[in-house]
Backbone as JSON, one array per atom type, in Angstrom:
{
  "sequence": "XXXXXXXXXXXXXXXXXXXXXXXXXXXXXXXXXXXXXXXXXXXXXXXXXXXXXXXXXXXXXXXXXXXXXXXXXXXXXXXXXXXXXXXXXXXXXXXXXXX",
  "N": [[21.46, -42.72, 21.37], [20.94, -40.73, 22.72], [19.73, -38.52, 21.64], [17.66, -39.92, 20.31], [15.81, -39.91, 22.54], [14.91, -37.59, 22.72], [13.6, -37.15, 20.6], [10.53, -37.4, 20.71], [10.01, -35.08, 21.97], [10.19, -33.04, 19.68], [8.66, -32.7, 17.94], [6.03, -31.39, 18.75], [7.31, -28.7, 20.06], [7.71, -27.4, 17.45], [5.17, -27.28, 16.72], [4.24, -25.71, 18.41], [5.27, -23.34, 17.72], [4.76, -19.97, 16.59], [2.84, -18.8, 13.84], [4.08, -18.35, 10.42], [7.4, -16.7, 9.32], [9.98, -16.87, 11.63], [11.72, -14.36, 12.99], [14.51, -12.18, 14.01], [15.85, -8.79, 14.33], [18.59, -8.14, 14.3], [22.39, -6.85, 15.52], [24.56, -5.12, 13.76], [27.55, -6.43, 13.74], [30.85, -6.54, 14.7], [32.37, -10.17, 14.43], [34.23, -13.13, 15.72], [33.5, -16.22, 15.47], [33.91, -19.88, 16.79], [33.08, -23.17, 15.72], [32.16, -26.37, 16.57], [31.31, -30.24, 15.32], [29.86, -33.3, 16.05], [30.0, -35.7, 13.4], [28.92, -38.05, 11.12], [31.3, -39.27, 10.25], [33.34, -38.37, 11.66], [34.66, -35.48, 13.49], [33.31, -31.98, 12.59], [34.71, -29.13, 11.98], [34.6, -25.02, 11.94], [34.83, -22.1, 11.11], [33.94, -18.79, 11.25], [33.92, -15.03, 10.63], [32.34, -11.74, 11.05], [32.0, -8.42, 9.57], [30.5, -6.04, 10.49], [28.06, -7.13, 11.16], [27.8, -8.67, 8.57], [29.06, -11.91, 6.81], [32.1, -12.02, 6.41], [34.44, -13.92, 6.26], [34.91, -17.2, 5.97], [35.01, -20.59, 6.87], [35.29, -24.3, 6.64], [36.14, -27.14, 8.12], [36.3, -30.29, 6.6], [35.82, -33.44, 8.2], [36.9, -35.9, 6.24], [39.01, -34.93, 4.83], [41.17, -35.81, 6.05], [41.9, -38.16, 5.61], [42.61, -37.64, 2.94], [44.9, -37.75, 2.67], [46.08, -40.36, 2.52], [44.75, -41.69, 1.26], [46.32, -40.27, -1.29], [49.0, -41.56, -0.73], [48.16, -44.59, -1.24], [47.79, -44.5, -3.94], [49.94, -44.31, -5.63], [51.78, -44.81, -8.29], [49.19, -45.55, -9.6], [47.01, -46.31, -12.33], [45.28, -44.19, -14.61], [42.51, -45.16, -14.27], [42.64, -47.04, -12.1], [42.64, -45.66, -10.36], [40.26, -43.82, -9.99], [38.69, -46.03, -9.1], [40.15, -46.64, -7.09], [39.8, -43.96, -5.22], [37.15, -44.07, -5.09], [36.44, -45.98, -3.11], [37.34, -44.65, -1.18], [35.93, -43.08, -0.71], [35.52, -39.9, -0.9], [34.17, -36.64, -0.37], [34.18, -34.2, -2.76], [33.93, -31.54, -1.39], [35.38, -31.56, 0.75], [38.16, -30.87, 0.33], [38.23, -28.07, 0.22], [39.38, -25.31, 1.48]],
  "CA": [[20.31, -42.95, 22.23], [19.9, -39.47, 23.63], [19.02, -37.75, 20.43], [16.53, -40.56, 20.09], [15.55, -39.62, 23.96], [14.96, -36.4, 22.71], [12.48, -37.02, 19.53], [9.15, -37.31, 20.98], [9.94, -33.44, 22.29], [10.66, -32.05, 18.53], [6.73, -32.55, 16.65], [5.73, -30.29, 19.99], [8.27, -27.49, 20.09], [7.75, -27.28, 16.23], [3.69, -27.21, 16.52], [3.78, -24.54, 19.39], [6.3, -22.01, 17.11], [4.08, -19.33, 15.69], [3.25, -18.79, 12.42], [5.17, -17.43, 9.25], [8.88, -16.5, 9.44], [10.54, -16.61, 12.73], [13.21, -13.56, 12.89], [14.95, -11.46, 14.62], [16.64, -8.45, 14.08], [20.23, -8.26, 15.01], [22.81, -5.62, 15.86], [25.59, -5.08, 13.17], [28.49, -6.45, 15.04], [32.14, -7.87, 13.85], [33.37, -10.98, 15.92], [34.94, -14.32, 15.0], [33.5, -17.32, 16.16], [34.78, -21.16, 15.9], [32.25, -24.02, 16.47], [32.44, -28.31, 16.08], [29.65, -30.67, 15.85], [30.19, -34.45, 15.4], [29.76, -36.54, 12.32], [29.37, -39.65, 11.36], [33.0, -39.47, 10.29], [34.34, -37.6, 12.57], [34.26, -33.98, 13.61], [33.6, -31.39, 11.58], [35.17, -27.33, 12.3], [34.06, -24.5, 11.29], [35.1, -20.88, 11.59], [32.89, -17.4, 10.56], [34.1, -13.24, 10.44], [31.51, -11.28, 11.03], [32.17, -7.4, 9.69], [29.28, -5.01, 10.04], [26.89, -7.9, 10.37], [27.73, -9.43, 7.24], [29.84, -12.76, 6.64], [33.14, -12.28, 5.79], [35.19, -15.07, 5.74], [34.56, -18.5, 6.62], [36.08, -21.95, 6.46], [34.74, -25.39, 6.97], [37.06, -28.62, 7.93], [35.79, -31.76, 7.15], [36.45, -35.38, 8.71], [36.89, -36.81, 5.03], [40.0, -34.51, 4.36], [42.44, -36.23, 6.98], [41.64, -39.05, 4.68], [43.22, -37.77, 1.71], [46.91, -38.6, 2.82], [46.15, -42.03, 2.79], [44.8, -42.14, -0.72], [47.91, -39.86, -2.13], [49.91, -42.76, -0.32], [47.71, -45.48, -1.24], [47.45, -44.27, -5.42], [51.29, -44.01, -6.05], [51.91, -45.55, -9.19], [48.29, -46.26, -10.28], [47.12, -45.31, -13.72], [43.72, -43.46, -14.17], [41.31, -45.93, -14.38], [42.64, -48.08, -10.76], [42.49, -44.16, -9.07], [38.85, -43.86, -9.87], [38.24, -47.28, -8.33], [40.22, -46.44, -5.31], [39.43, -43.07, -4.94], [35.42, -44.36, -5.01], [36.7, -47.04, -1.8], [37.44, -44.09, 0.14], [34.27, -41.86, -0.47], [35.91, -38.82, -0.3], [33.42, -36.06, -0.7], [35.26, -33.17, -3.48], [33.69, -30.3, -0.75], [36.55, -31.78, 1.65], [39.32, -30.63, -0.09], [38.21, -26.79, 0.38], [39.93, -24.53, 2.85]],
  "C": [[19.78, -41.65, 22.81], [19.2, -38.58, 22.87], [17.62, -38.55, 19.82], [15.61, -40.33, 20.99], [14.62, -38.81, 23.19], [13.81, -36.19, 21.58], [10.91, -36.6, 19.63], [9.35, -35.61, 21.19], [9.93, -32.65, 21.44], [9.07, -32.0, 18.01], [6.29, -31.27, 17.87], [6.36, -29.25, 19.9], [7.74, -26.91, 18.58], [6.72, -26.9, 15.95], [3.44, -26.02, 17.49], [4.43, -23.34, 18.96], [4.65, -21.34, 16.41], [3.88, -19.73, 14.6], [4.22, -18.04, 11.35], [6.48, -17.43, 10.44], [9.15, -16.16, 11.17], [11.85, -15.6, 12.9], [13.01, -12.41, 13.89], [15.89, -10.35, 14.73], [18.29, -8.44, 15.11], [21.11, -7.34, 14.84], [24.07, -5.75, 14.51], [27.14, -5.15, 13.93], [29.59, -6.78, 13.85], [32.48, -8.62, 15.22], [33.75, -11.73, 14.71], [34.3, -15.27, 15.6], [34.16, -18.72, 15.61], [33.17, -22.22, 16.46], [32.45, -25.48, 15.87], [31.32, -28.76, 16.17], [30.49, -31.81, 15.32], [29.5, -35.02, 14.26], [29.81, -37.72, 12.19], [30.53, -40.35, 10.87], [33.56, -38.64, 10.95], [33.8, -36.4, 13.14], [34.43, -32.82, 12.64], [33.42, -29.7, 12.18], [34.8, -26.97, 11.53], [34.41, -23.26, 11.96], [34.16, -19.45, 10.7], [33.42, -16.48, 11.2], [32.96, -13.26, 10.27], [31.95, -9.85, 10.63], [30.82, -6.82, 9.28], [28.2, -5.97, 10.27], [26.81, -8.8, 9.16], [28.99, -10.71, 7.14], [31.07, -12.13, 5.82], [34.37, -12.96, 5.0], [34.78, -15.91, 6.5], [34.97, -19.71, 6.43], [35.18, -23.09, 7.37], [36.16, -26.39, 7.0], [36.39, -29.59, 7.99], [36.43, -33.11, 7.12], [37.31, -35.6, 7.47], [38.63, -36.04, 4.74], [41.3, -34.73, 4.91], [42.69, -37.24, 6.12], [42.47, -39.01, 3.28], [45.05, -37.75, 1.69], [46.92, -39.99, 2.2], [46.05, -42.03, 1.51], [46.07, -41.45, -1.94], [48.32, -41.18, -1.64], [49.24, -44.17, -1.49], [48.06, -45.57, -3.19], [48.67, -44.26, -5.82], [51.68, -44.94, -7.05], [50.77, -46.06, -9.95], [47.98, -45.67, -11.55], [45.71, -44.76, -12.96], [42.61, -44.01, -13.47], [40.94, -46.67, -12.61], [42.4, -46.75, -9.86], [41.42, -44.1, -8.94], [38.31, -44.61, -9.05], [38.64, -47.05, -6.86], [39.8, -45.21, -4.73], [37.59, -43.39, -4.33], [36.05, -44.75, -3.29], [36.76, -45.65, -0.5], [36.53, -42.88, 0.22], [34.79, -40.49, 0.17], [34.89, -37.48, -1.06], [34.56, -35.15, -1.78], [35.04, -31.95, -2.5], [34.83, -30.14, 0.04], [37.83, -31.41, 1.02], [39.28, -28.72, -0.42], [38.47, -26.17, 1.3], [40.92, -24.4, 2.77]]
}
């Protein structure tokens, strides 16, 4: 409801931005940051290196990958064909299994 609150305010903000590219230069730094945002499965982490300004390393966790216990558990003994089927049931993205 509050992100719905919040709609009428976005066509406005969006119509009063200049034109062309919006940028800004930026200082060549190194940090680390971490940041979360919710999902509609869950929460999803996220970590970024910065050296010089430039991405270094970075890592995503998502919701879907707590998930894949259950289906090891769940698949134990199935052949190919019943894995496919259950594997589908639990909509596990393949991006979630990176990190």
């Amino acid at each position: 409801r509050a992100i719905i609150a919040l709609a009428p305010g976005i066509a406005p903000a969006i119509d009063a931005a200049p034109a062309g590219e919006i940028v800004a230069p930026l200082p060549p730094v190194s940090a680390r940051g971490l940041g979360s945002a919710a999902c509609a499965r869950g929460m999803v982490h996220h970590w970024v290196k910065l050296h010089d300004g430039q991405i270094a390393a970075a890592a995503l966790i998502d919701p879907a990958a707590g998930r894949f216990r259950a289906l090891e558990d769940a698949a134990v003994g199935l052949e190919m064909e019943a894995f496919a089927m259950l594997a589908e049931c639990y909509a596990l993205p393949p991006g979630a299994i990176d990190g």
